[in-house]
C-alpha positions as CSV (number, residue, x, y, z in Angstrom):
1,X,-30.5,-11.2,1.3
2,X,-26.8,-10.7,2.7
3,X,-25.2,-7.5,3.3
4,X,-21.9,-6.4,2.0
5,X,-18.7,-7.6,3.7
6,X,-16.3,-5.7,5.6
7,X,-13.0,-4.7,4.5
8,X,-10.1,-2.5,4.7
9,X,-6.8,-2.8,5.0
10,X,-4.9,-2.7,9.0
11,X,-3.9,0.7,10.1
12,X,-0.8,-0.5,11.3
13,X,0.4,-1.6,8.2
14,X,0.1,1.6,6.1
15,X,-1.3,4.8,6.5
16,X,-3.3,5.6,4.0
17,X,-4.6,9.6,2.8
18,X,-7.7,10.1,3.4
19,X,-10.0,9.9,0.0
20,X,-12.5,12.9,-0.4
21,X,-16.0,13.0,-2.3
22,X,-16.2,16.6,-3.3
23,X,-19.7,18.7,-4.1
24,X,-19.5,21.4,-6.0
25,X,-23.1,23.0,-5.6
26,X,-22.2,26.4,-6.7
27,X,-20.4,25.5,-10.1
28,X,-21.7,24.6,-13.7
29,X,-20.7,21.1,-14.4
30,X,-20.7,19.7,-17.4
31,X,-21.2,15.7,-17.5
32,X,-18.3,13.6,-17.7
33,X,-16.5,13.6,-20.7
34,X,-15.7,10.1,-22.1
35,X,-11.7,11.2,-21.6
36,X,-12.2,12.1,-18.0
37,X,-10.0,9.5,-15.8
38,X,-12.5,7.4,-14.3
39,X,-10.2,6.7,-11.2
40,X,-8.9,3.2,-10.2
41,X,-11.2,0.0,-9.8
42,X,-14.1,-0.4,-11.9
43,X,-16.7,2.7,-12.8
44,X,-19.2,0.7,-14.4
45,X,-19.2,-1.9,-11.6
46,X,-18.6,0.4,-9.1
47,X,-21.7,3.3,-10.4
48,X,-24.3,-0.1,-10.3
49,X,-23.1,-0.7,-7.0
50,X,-23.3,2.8,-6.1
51,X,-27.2,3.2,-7.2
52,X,-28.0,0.1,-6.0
53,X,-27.1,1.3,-2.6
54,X,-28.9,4.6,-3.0
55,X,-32.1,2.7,-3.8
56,X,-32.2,0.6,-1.0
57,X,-31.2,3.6,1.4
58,X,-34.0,6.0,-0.2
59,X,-36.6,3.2,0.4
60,X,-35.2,2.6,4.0
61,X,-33.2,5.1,5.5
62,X,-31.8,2.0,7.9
63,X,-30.4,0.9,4.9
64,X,-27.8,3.7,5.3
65,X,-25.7,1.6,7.1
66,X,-25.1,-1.2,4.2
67,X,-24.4,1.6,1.7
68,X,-21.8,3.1,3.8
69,X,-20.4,-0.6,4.0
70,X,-19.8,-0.3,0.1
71,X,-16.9,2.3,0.8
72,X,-13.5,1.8,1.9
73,X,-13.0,2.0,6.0
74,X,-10.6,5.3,6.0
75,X,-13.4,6.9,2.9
76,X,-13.9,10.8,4.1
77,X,-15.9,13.8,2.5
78,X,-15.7,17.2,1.7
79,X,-17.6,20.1,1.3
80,X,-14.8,22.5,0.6
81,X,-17.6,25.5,0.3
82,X,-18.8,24.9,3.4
83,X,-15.7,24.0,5.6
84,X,-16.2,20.9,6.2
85,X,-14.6,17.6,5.8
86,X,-16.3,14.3,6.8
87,X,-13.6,11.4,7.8
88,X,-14.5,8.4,8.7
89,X,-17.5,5.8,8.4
90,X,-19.3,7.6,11.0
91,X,-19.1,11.2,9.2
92,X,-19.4,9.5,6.4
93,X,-23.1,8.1,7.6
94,X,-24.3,11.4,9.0
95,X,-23.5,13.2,5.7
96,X,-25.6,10.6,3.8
97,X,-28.1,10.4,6.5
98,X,-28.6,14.0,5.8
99,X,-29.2,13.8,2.3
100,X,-32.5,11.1,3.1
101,X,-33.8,12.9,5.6
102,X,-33.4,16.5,5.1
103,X,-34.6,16.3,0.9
104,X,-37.0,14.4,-1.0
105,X,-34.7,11.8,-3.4
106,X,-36.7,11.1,-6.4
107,X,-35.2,8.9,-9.1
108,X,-31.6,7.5,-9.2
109,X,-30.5,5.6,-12.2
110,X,-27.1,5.0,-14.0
111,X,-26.2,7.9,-16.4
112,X,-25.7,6.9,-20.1
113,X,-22.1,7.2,-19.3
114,X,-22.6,4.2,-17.4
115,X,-19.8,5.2,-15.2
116,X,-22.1,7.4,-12.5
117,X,-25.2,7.7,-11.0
118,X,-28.0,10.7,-11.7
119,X,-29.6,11.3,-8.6
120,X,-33.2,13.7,-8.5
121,X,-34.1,15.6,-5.3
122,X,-36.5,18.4,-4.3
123,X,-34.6,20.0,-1.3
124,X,-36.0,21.7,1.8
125,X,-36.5,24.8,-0.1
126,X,-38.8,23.0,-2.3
127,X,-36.2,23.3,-5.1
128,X,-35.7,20.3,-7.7
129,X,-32.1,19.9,-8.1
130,X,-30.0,16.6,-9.5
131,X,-26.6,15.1,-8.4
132,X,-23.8,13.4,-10.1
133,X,-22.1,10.8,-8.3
134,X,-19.0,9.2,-9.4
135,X,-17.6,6.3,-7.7
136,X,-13.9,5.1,-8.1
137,X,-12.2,2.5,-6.4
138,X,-8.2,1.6,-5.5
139,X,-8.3,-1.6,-7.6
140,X,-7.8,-5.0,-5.7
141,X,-9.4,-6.5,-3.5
142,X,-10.0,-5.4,0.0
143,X,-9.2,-8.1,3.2
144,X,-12.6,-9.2,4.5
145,X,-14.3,-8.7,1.3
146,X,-13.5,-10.5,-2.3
147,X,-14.2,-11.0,-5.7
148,X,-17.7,-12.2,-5.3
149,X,-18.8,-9.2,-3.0
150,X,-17.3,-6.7,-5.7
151,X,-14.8,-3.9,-5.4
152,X,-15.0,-0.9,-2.4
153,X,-15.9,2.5,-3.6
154,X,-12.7,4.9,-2.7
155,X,-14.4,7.9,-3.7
156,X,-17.0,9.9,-4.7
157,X,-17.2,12.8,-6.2
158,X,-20.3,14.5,-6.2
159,X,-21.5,17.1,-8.9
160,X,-24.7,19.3,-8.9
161,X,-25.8,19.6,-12.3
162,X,-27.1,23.5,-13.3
163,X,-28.9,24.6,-16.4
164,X,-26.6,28.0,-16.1
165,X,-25.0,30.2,-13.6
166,X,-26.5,30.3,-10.0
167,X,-26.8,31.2,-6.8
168,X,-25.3,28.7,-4.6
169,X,-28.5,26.9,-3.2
170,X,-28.6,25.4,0.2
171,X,-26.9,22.5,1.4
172,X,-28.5,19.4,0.4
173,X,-25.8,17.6,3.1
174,X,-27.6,19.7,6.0
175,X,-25.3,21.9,8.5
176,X,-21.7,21.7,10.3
177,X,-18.9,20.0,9.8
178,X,-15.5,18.9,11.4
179,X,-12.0,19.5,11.0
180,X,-8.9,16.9,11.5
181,X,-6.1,18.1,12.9
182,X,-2.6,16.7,12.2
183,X,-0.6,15.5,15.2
184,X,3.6,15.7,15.1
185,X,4.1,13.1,17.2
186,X,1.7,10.1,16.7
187,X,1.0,6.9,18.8
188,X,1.3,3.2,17.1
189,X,-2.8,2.9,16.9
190,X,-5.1,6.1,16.4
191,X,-8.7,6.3,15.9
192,X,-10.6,9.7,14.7
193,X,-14.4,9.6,13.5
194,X,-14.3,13.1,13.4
195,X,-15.4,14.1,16.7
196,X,-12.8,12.4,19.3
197,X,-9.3,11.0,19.0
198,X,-8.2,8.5,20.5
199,X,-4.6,7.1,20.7
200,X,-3.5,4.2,21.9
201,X,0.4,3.7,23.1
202,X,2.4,0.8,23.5
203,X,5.1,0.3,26.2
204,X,6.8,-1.7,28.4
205,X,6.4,-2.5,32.2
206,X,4.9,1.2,32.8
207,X,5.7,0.9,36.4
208,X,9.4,0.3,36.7
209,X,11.3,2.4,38.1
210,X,12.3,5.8,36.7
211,X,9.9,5.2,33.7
212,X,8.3,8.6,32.9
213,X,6.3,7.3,29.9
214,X,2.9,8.2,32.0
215,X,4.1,10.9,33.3
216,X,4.8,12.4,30.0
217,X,1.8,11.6,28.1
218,X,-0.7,12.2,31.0
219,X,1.0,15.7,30.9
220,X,0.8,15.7,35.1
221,X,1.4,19.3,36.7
222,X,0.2,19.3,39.8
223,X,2.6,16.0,41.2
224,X,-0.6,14.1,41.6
225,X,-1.8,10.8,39.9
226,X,-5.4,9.9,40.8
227,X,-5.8,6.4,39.9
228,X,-9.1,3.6,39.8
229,X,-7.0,0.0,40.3
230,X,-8.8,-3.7,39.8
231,X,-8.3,-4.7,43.5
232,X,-6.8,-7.9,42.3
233,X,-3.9,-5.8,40.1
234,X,-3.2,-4.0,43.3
235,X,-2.7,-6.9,45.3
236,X,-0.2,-8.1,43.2
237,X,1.2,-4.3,41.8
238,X,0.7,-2.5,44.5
239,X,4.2,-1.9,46.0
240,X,5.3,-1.9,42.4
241,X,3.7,1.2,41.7
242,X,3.9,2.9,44.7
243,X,7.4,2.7,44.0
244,X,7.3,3.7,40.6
245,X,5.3,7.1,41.4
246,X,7.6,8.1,44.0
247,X,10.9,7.0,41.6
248,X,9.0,9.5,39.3
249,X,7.7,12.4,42.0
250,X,4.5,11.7,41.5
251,X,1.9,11.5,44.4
252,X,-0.5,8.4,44.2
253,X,-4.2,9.0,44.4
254,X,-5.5,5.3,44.8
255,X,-9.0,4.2,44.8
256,X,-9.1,0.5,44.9
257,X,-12.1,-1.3,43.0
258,X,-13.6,-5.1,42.7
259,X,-14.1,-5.9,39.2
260,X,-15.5,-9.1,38.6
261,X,-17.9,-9.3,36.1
262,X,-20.7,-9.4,38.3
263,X,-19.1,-6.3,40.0
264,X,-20.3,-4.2,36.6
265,X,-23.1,-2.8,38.8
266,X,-24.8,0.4,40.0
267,X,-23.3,-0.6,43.5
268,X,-19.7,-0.4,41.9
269,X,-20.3,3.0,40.4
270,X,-22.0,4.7,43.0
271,X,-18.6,3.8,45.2
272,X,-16.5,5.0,42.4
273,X,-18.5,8.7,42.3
274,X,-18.0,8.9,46.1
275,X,-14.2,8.1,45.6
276,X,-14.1,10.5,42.8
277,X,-15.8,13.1,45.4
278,X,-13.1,12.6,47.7
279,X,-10.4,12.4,45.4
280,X,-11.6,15.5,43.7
281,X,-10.0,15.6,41.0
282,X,-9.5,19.2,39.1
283,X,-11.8,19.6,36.3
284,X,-9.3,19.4,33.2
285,X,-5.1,18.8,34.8
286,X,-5.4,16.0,36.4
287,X,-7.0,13.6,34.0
288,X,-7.6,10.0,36.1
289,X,-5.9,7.0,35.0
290,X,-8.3,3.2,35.4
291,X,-5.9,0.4,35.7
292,X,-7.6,-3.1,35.3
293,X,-9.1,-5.6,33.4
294,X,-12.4,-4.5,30.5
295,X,-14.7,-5.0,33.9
296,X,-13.1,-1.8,35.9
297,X,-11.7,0.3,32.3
298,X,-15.7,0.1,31.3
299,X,-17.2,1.0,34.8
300,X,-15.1,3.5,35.8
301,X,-14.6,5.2,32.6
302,X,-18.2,5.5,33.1
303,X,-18.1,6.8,36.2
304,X,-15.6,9.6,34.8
305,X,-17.8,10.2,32.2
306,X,-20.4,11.5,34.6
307,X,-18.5,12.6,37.4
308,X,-19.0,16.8,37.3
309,X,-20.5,16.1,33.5
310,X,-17.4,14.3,32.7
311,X,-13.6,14.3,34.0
312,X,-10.9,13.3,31.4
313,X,-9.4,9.8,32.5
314,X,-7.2,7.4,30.5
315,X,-7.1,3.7,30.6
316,X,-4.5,1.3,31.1
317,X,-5.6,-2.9,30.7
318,X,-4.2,-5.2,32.2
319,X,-6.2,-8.5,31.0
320,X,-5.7,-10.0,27.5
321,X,-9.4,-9.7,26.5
322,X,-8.9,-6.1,27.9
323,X,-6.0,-5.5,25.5
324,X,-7.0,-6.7,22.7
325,X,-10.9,-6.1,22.8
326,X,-11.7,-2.9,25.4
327,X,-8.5,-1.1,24.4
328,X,-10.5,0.3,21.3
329,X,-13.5,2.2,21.3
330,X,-15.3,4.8,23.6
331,X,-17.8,2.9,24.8
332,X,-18.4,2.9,29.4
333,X,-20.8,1.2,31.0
334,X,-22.5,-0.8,33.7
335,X,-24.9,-3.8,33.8
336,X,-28.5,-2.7,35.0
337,X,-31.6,-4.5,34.1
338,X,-29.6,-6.0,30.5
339,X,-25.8,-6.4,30.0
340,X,-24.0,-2.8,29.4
341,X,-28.1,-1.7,30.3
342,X,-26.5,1.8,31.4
343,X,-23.7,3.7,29.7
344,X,-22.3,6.7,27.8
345,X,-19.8,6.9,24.7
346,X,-17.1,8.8,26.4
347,X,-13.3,9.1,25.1
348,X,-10.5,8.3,27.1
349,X,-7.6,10.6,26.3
350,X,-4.7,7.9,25.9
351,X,-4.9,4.0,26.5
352,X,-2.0,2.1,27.2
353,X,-0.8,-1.1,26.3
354,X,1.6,-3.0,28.3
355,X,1.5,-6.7,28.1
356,X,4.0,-7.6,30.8
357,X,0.7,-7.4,32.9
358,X,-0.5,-10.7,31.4
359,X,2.2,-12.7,32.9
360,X,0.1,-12.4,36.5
361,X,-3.4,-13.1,34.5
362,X,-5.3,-16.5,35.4
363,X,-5.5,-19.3,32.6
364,X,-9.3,-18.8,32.6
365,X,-9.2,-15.4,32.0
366,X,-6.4,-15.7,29.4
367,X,-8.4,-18.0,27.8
368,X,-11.6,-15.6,28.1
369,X,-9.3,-13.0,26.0
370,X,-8.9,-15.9,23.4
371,X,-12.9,-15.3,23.2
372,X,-12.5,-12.1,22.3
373,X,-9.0,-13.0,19.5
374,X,-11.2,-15.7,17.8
375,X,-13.8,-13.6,17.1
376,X,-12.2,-11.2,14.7
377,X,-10.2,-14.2,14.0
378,X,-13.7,-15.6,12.3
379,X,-15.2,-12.6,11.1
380,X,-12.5,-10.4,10.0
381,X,-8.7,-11.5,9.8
382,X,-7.9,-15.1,8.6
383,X,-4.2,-14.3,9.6
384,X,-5.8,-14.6,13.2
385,X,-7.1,-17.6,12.6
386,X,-4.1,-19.4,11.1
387,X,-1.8,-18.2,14.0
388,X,-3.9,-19.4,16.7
389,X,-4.4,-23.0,14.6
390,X,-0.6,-23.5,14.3
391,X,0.2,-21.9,17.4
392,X,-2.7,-21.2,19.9
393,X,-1.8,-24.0,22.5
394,X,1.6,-22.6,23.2
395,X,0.4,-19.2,23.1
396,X,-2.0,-20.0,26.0
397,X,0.4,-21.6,27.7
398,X,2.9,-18.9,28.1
399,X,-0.1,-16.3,28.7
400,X,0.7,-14.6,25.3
401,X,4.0,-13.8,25.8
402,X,7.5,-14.1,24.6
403,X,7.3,-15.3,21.4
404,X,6.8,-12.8,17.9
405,X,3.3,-15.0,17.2
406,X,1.7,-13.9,20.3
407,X,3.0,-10.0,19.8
408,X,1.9,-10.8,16.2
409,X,-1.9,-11.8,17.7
410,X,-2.1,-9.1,19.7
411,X,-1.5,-6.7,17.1
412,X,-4.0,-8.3,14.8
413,X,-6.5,-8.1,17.2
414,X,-6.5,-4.3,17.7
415,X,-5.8,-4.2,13.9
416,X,-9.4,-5.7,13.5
417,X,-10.8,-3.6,16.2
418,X,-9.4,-0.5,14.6
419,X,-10.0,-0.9,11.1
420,X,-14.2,-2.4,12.2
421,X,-14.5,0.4,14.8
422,X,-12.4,3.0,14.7
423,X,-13.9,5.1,12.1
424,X,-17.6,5.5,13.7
425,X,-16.9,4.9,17.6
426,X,-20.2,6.2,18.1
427,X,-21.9,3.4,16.6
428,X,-24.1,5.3,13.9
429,X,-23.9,2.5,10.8
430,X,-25.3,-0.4,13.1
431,X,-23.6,-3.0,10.8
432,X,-20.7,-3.7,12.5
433,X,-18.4,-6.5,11.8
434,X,-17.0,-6.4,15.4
435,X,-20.8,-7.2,16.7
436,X,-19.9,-10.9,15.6
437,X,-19.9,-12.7,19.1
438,X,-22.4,-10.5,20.1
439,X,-25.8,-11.5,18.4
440,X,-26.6,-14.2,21.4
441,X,-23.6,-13.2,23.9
442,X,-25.5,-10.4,25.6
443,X,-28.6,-12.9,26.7
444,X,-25.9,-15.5,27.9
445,X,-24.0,-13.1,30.1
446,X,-27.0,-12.0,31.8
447,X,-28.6,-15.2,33.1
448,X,-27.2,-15.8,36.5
449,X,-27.1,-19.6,36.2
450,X,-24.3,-19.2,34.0
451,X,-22.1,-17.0,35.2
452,X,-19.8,-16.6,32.3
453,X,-16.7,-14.3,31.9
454,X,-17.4,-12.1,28.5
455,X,-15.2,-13.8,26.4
456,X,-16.4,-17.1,27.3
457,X,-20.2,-15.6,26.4
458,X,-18.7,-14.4,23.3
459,X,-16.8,-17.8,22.2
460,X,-19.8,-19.2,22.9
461,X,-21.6,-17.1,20.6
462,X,-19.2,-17.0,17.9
463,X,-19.0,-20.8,17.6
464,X,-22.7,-21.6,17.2
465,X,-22.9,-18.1,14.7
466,X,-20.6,-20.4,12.4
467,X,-22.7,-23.2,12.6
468,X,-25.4,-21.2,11.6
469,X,-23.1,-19.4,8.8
470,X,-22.8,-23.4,7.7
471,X,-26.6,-23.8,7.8
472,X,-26.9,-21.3,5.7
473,X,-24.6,-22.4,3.7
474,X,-22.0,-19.6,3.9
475,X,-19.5,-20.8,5.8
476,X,-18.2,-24.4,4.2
477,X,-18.3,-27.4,6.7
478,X,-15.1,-28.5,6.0
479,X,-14.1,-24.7,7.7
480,X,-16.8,-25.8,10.8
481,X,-15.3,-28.9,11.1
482,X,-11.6,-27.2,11.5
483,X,-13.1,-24.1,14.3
484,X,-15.2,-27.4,16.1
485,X,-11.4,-28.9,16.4
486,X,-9.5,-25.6,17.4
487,X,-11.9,-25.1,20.2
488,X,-11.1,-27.9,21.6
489,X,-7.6,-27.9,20.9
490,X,-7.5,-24.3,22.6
491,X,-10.1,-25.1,25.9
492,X,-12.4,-22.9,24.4
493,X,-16.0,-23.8,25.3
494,X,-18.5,-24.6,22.8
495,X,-21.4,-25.2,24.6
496,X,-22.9,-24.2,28.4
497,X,-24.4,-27.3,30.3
498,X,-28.1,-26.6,30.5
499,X,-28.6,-24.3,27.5
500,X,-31.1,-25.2,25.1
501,X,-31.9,-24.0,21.5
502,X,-34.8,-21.7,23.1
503,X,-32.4,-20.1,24.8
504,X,-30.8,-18.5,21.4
505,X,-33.8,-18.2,20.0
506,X,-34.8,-15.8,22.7
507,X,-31.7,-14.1,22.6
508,X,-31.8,-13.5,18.6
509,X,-35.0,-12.0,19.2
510,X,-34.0,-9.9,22.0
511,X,-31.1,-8.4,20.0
512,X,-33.7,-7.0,17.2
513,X,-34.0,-4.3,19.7
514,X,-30.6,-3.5,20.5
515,X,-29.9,-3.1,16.3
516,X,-33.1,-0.8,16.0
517,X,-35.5,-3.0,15.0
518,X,-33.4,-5.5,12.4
519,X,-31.2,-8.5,12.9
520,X,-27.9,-7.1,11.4
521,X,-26.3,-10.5,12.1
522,X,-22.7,-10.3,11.5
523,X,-21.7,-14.2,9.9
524,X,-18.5,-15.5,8.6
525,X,-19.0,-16.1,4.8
526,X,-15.8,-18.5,5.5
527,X,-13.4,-18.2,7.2
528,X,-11.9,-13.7,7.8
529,X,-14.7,-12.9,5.8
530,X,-18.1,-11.4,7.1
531,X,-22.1,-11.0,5.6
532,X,-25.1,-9.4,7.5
533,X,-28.1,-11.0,7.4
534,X,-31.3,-9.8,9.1
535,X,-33.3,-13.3,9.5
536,X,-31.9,-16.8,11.4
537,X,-35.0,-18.8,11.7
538,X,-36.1,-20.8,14.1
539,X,-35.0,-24.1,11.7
540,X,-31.5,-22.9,11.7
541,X,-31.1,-22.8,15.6
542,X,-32.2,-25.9,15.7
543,X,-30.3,-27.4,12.5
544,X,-27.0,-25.5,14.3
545,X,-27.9,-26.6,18.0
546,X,-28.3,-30.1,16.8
547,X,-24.4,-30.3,15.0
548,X,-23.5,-28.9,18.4
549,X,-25.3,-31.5,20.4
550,X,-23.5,-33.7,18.2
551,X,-19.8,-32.9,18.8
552,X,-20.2,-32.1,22.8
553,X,-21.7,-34.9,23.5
554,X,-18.7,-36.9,22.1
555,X,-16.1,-34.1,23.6
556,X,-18.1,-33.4,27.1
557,X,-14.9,-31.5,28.0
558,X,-15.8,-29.0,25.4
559,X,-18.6,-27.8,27.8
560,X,-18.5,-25.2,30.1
561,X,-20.3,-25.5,33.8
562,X,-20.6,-23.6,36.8
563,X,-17.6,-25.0,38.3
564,X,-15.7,-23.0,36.0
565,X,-17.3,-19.8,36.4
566,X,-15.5,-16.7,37.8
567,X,-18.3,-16.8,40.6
568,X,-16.5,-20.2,41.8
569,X,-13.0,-18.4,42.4
């Protein structure tokens, strides 16, 4: 059966308060009264949604993750007697984690109210207590979800039922919490999951002269800059910053880095600790700044991350796919044994965002960031989709720039990023919209007789994940038809010479492991709209290969070779 679809509405439209579930475990609480406001949304939908989820997460605690996918994105909870305040699908998951694992959930039904859910436990203490959940919802719909998925639960508050007055019994949430602390002076993007913030800051050319932008936010005392450069941005910004730093009284600290993809290696972070050893950078004022494409941000934010148990550093891309796709998140790594086979989730303390950078960025490698733009364009954001139909040629073209559809596209993107990501960068609910690209990409990238750039292995991916979406029948041919035409409209490739449908077969089943042990198959259920699934059989590879076959072998410029492989520059 499919999962729920993802939703939520894009940070950088509206900022929305965050929406609390409350428990009141050391209060006498009367059921609801049929007077009581139930909320917006639907409480009768919304309660048989809620206990549906329950269930399914009480027979499988795995199934966590899909009940967390029934609330809103920016959904938070609160334990006011305790301190603590969850924000965030990733607090949000530990909390309800905690409740499976650390109690004994006996039976959950819908109350005769039939606006919330009776939950029974015995705790850890051996103690039989029962819950009252209430779900509300905003009313509407939410983007990436729809009227046949069902309205998103906005909150929930949670009641413990008592016979009389008592002693407040232990948690049934387990221990700790976090606070969120308000910022005066907030960046355009922001993500908090409740353990790291990250902000993200948009600007023009960074390095011109006199521009203290860096400066400022890095919060530089010591007239030092220590900074990891993609040897191919310093070739052609070297001088540039150099300049810049001494226009600024700054003192640059380079260390100078190849960053092709096959340069993600234990070679290339070895050399980065012994540059960081001679830098030595001090442990907390002079934070490092990585300047470079998703390749060098990934490896040597990595490399920071274990550098003295971890040095703060900051990231600045300079590639479209690093823009719009490794701008977000927390996640470093290198490639050893498997794609990203090493790696740590580690926080930089700003990124920047300056897209005068793309003006120097190769047509393949713009058009491996278009990977990375159609993939959220498929999954999450139809918006996406439309822009780069009507527009995606000339975009290209002018290397996404100087025109309000291209800023519009880029803003999208980290939208979609934010709104799929931001709220668990730790990756705790394992379905995750932003995984879409990713089910068959990761085996593709690592064979070596393909050499492919990410976003090319993620294009790839995303385009045969539709057609299996249309054997399925969730995503409606005419739609296939229409993303068939726009990938060969915008150079994308849909095919590698070679490949055969063995080799997704393998790499569906070499992903099982990766998603701890089930599928979790992002798939657009048409067109900005996403459903899980945990089986693709072995007839709908073939059913999806064979429509591929079909259309590449009448458009043989839609498939990629080695001659176009970064290895060939």
């Amino acid at each position: 059966a499919a999962h729920p679809p993802c939703g939520g509405p894009p940070p950088s439209a509206r900022r929305i308060a965050a929406v609390r579930a409350v428990v009141l475990a050391d209060e006498v609480v009367a059921p609801a009264s049929p007077d009581e406001p139930p909320g917006a949304g639907q409480p009768q939908l919304l309660a048989g949604i809620l206990r549906a989820g329950l269930q399914r997460a009480a027979d499988d605690r795995r199934r966590v993750d899909e009940l967390v996918t029934h609330f809103e994105y920016d959904g938070a909870v609160d334990v006011p007697a305790e301190g603590r305040r969850a924000s965030g699908q990733g607090e949000v998951k530990r909390l309800l984690t905690a409740l499976f694992a650390d109690n004994e959930v006996g039976t959950i039904e819908v109350d005769s109210d039939g606006a919330s859910v009776l939950l029974s436990l015995r705790d850890s203490t051996d103690r039989r207590r029962t819950l009252r959940l209430l779900a509300t919802g905003r009313g509407g719909a939410s983007r990436g979800g729809g009227a046949r998925h069902g309205p998103k639960i906005a909150e929930v508050v949670v009641h413990e039922l008592l016979d009389g007055p008592a002693a407040r019994a232990e948690s049934v949430f387990g221990g700790g919490g976090a606070v969120v602390s308000e910022e005066l002076l907030r960046p355009k993007w922001e993500t908090f999951d409740g353990r790291v913030r990250q902000r993200i800051w948009p600007d023009t050319d960074l390095f011109a002269r006199g521009n203290l932008f860096l400066k400022e936010k890095l919060e530089l005392t010591t007239g030092r800059l220590i900074m990891v450069v993609d040897s191919a941005v310093m070739e052609l910004y070297g001088p540039k910053m150099e300049e810049w730093a001494e226009s600024v009284d700054l003192q640059l600290e380079l260390i100078v880095a190849h960053a092709n993809e096959d340069r993600k290696s234990l070679a290339t972070f070895t050399f980065l600790l012994d540059e960081l050893k001679r830098a030595d950078p001090l442990r907390r004022s002079e934070p490092v700044l990585c300047v470079g494409g998703g390749v060098l941000t990934d490896t040597a934010g990595f490399a920071c991350a274990c550098w003295r148990r971890g040095i703060p550093w900051c990231r600045l891309p300079t590639t479209l796919l690093g823009i719009v796709d490794a701008s977000v998140g927390i996640k470093v790594a290198i490639n050893y044994h498997r794609k990203n086979g090493v790696g740590h989730f580690y926080s930089p303390l700003h990124t920047f965002i300056d897209t005068s950078f793309l003006d120097t960025v190769s047509r393949p490698d713009i058009r491996s960031g278009c990977g990375e733009i159609m993939k959220a364009a498929i999954i999450h954001d139809a918006r996406l989709y439309e822009l780069l139909d009507a527009h995606g040629e000339e975009m290209i073209a002018a290397n996404f720039r100087g025109s309000p559809e291209a800023e519009r596209v880029i803003q999208y993107s980290i939208d979609a990023m934010l709104e799929c990501i931001g709220p668990d960068l730790w990756e705790e609910a394992l379905l995750r919209p932003m995984d879409y690209g990713h089910t068959f990409s990761r085996t593709l990238e690592a064979d070596e007789s393909f050499f492919l750039r990410h976003g090319e292995a993620v294009a790839v991916d995303s385009l045969f994940s539709a057609l299996i979406a249309e054997a399925k029948g969730l995503l409606p041919s005419a739609q296939a038809d229409s993303l068939l035409s726009l990938y060969r409209r915008l150079g994308l490739p849909c095919s590698i010479a070679g490949i055969t449908a063995a080799t997704y077969k393998k790499a569906r089943d070499e992903i099982v492991v990766h998603r701890d042990g089930l599928l979790r198959a992002p798939l657009p259920a048409g067109i900005g709209r996403c459903e899980y699934v945990d089986e693709i059989d072995d007839g709908e590879i073939d059913a999806a290969f064979a429509r591929l076959t079909a259309f590449t072998t009448e458009h043989a410029d839609t498939v990629w070779d080695i001659s176009k492989s970064f290895a060939a520059e």
